[in-house]
C-alpha positions, 0 to 999 in steps of 0.5 A: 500500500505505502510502496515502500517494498515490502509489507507492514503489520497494518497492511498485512492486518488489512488485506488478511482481513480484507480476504476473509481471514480473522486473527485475534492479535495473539494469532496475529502477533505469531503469524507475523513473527513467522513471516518477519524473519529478520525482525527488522518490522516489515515483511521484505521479499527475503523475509518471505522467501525465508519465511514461506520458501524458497521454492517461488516461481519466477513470475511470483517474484514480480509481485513485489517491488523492483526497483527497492531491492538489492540487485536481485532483478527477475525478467519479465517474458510476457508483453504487458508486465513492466521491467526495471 
């Protein structure tokens, strides 16, 4: 939401809402110390990668920020997707 690349707790909090899924803030708080894997207060692509595997499909890659990351860039194939 705030295109900073990556994901805050707020943001988090709302699209997980906004899907249908509910969490008391305890359920919350654990799931986001899952998903936070450096502890730095947001959830980056590495934090996910590390959190949820390593096993992302290239295409997935571009749902996240290019132009904030650490040189870690994916091609893009198809005719409509934006590049770096």
């Amino acid at each position: 939401m705030g295109k900073t690349g990556s994901i805050e707790r707020e943001e988090l909090k709302y699209y997980l809402n906004h899907w249908g899924f509910r969490f008391n803030d305890e359920t919350f708080n654990d799931l986001w110390k899952i998903l936070d894997v450096d502890k730095d207060g947001h959830i980056s692509y590495e934090d996910f990668q590390n959190s949820v595997g390593k096993e992302i499909s290239p295409p997935e890659f571009l749902y996240f920020r290019q132009d904030n990351t650490k040189n870690l860039f994916a091609k893009c194939n198809f005719p409509l997707c934006w590049e770096q």
